[in-house]
C-alpha positions as CSV (number, residue, x, y, z in Angstrom):
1,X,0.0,0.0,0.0
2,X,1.3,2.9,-1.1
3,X,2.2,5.8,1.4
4,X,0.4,8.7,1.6
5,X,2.5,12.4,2.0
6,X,1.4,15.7,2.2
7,X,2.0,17.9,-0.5
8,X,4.8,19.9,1.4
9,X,6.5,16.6,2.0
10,X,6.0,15.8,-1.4
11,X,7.5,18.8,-3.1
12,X,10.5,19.0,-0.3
13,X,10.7,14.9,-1.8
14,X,11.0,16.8,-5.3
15,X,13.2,19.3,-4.5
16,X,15.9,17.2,-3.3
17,X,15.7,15.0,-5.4
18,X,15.9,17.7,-8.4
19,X,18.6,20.1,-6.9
20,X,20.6,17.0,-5.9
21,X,20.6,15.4,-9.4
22,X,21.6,18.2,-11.5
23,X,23.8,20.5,-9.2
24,X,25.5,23.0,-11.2
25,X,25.0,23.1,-15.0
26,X,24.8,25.2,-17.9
27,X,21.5,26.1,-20.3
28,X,22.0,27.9,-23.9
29,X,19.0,29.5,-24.9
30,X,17.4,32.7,-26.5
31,X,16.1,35.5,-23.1
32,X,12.8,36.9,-23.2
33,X,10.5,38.7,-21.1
34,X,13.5,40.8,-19.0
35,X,12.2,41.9,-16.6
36,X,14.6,44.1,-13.8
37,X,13.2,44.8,-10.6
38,X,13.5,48.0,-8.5
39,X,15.7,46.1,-6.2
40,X,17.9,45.1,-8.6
41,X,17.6,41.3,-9.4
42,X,16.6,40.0,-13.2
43,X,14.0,37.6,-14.5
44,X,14.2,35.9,-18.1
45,X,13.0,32.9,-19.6
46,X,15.3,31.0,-21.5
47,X,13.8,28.9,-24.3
48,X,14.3,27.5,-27.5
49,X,12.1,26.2,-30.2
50,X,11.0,23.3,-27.8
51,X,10.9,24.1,-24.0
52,X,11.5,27.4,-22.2
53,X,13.5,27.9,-18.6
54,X,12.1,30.4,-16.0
55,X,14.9,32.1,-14.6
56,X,15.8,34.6,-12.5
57,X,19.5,36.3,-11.3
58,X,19.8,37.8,-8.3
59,X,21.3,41.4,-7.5
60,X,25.0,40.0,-6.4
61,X,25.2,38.4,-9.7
62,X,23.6,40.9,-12.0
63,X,25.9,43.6,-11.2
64,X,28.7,41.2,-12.5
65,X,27.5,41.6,-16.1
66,X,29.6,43.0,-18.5
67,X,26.8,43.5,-21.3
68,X,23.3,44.7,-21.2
69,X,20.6,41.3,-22.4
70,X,18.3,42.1,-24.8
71,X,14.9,39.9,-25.8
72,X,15.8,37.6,-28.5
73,X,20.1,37.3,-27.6
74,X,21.0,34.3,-27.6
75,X,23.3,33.2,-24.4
76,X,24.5,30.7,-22.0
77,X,23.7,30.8,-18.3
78,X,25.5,29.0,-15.6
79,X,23.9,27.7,-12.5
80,X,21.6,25.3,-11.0
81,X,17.9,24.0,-10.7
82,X,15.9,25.3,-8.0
83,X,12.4,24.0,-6.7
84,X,10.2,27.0,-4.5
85,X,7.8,25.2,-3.0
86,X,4.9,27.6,-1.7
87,X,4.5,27.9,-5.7
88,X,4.9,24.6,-6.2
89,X,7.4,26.0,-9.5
90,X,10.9,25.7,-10.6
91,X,13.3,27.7,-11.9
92,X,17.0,28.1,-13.0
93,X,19.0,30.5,-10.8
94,X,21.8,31.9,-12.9
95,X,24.7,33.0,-11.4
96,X,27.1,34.0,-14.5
97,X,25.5,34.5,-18.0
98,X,27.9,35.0,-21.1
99,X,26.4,35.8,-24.7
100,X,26.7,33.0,-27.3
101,X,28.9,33.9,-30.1
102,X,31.7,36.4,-29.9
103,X,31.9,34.2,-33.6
104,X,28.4,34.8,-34.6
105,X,29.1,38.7,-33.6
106,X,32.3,38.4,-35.4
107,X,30.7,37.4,-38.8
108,X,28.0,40.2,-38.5
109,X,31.0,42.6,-38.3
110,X,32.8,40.9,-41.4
111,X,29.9,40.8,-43.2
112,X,28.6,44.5,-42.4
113,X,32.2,45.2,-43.0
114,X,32.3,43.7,-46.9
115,X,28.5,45.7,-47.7
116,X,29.9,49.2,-46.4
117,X,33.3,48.4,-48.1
118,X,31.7,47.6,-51.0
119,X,29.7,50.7,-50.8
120,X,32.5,52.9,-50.9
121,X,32.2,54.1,-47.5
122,X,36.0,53.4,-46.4
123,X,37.2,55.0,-49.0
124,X,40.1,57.4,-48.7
125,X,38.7,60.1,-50.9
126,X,35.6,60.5,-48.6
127,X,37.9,61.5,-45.6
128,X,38.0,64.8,-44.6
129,X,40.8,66.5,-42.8
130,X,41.0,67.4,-39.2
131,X,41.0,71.3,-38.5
132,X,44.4,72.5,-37.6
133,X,43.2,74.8,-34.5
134,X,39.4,74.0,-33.7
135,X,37.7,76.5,-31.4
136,X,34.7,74.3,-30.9
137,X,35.0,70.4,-30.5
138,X,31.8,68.6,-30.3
139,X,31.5,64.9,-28.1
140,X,28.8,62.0,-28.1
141,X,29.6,59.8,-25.1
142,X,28.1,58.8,-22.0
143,X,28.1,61.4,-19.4
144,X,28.9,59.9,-16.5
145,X,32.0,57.5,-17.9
146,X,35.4,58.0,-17.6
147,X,35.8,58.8,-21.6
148,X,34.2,62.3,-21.5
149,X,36.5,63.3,-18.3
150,X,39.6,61.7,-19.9
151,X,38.5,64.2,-23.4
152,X,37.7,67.2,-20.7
153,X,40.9,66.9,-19.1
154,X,43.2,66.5,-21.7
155,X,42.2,69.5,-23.5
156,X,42.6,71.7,-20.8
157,X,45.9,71.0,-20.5
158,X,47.0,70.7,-24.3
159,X,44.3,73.4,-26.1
160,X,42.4,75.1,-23.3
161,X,41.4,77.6,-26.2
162,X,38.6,75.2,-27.2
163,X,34.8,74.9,-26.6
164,X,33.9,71.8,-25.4
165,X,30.3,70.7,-26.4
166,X,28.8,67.4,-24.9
167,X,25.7,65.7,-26.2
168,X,25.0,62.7,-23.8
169,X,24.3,58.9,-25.0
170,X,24.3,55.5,-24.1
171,X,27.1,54.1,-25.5
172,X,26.0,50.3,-24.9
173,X,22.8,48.5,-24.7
174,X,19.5,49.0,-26.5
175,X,18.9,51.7,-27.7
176,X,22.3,53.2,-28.1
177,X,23.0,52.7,-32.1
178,X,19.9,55.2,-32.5
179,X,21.1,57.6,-29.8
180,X,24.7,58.2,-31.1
181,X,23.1,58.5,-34.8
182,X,21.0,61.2,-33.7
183,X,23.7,63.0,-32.2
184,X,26.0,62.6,-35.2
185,X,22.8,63.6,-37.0
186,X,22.3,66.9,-35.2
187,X,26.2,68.2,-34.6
188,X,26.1,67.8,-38.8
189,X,23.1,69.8,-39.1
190,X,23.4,72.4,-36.5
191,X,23.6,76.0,-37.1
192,X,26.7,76.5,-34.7
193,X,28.4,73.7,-36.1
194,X,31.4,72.3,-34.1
195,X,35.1,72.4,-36.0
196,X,35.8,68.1,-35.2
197,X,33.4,65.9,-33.5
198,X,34.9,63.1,-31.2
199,X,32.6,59.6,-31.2
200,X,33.3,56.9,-28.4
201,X,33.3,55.5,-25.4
202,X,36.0,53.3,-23.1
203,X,36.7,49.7,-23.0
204,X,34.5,46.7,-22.8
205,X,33.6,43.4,-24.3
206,X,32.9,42.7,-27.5
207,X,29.2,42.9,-26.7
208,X,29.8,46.5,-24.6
209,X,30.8,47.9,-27.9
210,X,28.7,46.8,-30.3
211,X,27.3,49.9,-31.1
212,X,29.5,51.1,-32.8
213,X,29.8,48.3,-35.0
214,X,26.0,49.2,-36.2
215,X,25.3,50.1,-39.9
216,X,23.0,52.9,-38.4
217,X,26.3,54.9,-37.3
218,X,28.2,53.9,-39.4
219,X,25.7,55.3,-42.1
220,X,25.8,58.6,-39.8
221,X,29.3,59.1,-39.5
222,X,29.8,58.7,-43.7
223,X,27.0,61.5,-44.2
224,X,28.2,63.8,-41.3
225,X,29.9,67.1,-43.0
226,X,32.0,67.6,-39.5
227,X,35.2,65.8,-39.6
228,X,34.4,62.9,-36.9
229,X,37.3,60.8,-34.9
230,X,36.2,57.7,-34.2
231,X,37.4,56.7,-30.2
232,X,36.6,53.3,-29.4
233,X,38.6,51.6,-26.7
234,X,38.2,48.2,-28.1
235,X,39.3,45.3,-27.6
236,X,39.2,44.0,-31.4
237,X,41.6,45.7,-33.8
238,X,38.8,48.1,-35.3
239,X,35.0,49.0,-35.2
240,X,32.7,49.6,-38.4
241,X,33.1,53.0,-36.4
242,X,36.8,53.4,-37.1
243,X,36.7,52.6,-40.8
244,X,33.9,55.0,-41.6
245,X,35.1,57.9,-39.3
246,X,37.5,60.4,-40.9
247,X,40.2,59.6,-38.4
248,X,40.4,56.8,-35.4
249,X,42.3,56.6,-31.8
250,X,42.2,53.9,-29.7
251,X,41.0,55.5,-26.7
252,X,38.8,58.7,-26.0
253,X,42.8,60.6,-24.5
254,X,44.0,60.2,-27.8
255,X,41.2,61.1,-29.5
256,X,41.3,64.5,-27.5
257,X,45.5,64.6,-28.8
258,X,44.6,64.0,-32.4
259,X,41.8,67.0,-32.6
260,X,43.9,69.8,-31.2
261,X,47.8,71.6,-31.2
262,X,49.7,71.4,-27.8
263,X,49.3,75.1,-26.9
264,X,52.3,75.0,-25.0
265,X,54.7,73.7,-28.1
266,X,53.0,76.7,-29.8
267,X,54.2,78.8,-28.0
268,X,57.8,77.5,-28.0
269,X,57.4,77.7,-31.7
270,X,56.3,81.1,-31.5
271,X,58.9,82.1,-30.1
272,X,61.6,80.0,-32.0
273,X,60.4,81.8,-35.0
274,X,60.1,85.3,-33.8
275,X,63.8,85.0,-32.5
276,X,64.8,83.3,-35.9
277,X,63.0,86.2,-37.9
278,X,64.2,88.8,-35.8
279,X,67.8,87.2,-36.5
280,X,67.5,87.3,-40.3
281,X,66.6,91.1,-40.3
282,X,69.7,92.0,-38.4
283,X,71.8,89.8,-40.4
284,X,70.3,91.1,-43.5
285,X,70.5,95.0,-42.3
286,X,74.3,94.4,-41.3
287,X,74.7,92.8,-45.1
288,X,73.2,95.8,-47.0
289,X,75.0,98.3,-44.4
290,X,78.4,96.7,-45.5
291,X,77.1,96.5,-49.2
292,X,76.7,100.7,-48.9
293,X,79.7,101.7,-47.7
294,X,81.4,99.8,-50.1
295,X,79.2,101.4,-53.0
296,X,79.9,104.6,-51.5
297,X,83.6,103.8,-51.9
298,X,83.7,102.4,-55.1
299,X,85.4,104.5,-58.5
300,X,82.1,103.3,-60.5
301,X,80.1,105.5,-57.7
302,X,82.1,108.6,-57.7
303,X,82.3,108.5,-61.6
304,X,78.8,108.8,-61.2
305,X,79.0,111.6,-58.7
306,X,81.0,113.1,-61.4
307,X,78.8,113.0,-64.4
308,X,76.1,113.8,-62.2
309,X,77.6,116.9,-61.6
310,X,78.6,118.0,-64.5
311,X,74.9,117.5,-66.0
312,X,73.7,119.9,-63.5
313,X,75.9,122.6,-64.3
314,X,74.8,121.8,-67.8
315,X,70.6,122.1,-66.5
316,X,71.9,125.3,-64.7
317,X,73.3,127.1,-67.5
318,X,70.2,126.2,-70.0
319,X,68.1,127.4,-67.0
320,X,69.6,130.5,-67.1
321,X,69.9,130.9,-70.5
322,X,66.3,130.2,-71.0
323,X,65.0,133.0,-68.4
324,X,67.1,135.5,-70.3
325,X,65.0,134.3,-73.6
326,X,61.6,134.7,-71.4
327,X,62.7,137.7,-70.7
328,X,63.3,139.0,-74.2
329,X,60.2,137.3,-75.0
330,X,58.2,139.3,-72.5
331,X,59.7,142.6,-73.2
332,X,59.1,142.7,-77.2
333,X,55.1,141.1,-76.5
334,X,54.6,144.4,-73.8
335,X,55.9,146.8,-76.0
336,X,53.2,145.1,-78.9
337,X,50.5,145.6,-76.6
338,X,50.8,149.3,-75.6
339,X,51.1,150.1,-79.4
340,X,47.4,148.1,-79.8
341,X,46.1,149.6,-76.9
342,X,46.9,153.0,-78.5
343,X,45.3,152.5,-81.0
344,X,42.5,151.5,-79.8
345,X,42.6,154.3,-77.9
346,X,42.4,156.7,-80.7
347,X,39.5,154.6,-82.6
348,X,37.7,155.2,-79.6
349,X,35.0,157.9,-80.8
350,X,34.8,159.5,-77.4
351,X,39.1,160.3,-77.4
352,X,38.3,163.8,-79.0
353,X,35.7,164.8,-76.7
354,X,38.3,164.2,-73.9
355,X,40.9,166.5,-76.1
356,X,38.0,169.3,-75.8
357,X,36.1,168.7,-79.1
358,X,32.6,168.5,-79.4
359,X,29.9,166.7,-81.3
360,X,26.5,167.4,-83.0
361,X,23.5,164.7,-82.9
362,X,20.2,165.2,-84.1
363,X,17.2,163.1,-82.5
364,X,20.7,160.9,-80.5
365,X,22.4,160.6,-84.4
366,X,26.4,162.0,-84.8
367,X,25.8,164.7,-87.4
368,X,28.9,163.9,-89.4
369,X,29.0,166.5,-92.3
370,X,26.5,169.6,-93.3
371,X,24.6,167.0,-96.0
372,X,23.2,165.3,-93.2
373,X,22.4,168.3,-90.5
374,X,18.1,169.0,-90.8
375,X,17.4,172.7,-90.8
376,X,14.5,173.9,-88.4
377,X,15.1,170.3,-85.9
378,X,16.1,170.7,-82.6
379,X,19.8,169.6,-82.0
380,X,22.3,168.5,-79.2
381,X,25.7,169.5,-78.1
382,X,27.6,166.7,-76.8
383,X,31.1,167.3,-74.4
384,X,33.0,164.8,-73.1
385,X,31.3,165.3,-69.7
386,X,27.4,165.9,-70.7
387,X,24.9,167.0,-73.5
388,X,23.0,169.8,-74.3
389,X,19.5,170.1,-76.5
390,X,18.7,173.3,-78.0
391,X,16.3,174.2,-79.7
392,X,16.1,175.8,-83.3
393,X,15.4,179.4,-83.4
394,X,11.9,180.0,-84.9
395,X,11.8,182.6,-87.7
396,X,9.7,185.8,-87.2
């Protein structure tokens, strides 16, 4: 006859019997249904195209994760079986998850790699240069990492002269392919654009820094018309990232070297220059002070002192020579003009009424001869200072 057990004995029967067969194994599987709760621990089913795994991973062994899970990646968790009686359920507590295929990741890289290739997007011709002294420098990056304070604190020191502009973005995860895009997007568009835009974030895994291996920023780097440096601390050779971008560093410090001059060896050159200049002026004004005295010395100069001289006596004599002719000139043309203005004089009709003579007009007419004097009409005396009308004397 069989025994009969209560159903807590029974399930306690289950659970060690369960937990003590499989111990510690490992599960690959796609996640779905993340859920995070507000105290930190993670619930995901793990399933594939014939069973799924409830599972949950507590807060000491979240924190531990080195990538962000997304519905749909496919990974392997580490753990073991556990049965919670008051539900009467089981489920797979995961202590260490790892994502399936650093290869599989790999060969989405090489194959996104061979289309944008293809595409022309790594060619040469398509890079454009950095600025050689930027006055604005533009960064997408998370705000809170360590990349953004290593950019902030290297220019200060090397070209404090700059404007540092910050957009923030997640820089792993979901989500953050479309976030750095946008931001790409908008420093290209904006109307105060920024000289050289630096796109990056630290080191990671693979999976950390897969954005930047996404066709969607790669697509925005290639159509941004601000020269972009591509700063990904990687731990492959390259990102997609680095063969679009017009220039790549390995990590967001050398990013901040490769956008901007070293104000200080500026200045050395500065003055190494101004020193060097100021050196070939003296040296060139002591050449050309020897080179004069030696001119002034020379027999070719002082044979042209010579001739120089004796043309100007030859300019002063025909000077001379030609004020006497002026002269002559001048005293023939005044004698001419008195002898015309004399005789004007004398054709001047009034000349012998200033000599005293007098003239006869009848009705204001000069009565020149006797044939033309009217007897009987009135006539008028004129002097050389007035007239006078008198009148004819009336017969008796």
């Amino acid at each position: 006859m069989n025994t009969i057990q209560t159903v807590s004995e029974f399930t306690k029967e289950i659970k060690s019997l369960i937990e003590g067969h499989f111990g510690r194994v490992s599960v690959m599987g796609e996640i779905s249904n993340i859920k995070r709760s507000s105290n930190g621990h993670l619930y995901v089913t793990v399933k594939d195209a014939g069973a799924q795994l409830p599972a949950v991973m507590w807060r000491g062994s979240a924190v531990s994760l080195n990538f962000e899970p997304e519905d749909g990646m496919q990974v392997i968790v580490h753990g073991a079986l556990q049965v919670y009686p008051p539900h009467g359920k089981y489920q797979f507590v995961i202590s260490r998850m790892e994502p399936v295929g650093v290869g599989e990741l790999q060969a989405a890289f090489e194959r996104l790699k061979r289309t944008l290739f293809e595409e022309g997007l790594f060619d040469v011709a398509h890079k454009k240069p950095l600025p050689r002294f930027p006055e604005r420098i533009g960064v997408i990056t998370s705000a809170t990492g360590a990349a953004f304070q290593d950019i902030r604190s290297t220019l200060e020191k090397r070209w404090p002269v700059a404007e540092l502009v910050l957009l923030p973005a997640a820089v792993q995860g979901a989500g953050a392919a479309e976030q750095i895009a946008k931001g790409i997007d908008f420093f290209s568009e904006a109307t105060g654009r920024v000289d050289v835009l630096i796109v990056g974030r630290g080191g990671g895994s693979l999976e950390d820094l897969w954005p930047f291996n996404e066709e969607v920023v790669a697509r925005a780097i290639f159509r941004c018309t601000v020269p972009v440096i591509s700063a990904v601390g990687h731990e492959i050779d390259v990102s997609i990232s680095d063969f679009v971008a017009d220039a790549k560093a390995s990590t967001p410090t050398l990013a901040a070297v490769m956008a901007t001059p070293d104000i200080q060896e500026l200045r050395y050159l500065i003055e190494d220059l101004s020193r060097s200049a100021q050196e070939r002026v003296r040296r060139r004004v002591e050449q050309l002070g020897q080179r004069v005295v030696r001119l002034a010395g020379s027999h070719a100069l002082l044979r042209v002192r010579e001739v120089l001289q004796i043309r100007r006596s030859a300019l002063d004599r025909l000077m001379v020579t030609m004020n006497q002719h002026r002269a002559d000139r001048l005293t023939a043309g005044e004698v001419r003009l008195k002898e015309l203005l004399h005789k004007l004089e004398m054709l001047d009709p009034k000349e012998p009424l200033r000599r005293g003579f007098s003239r006869v007009l009848q009705q204001g007419i000069w009565v020149r001869s006797s044939d033309t004097f009217r007897e009987g009409e009135a006539i008028e005396l004129e002097w050389a200072d007035g007239r006078k009308e008198i009148e004819p004397v009336k017969s008796a």
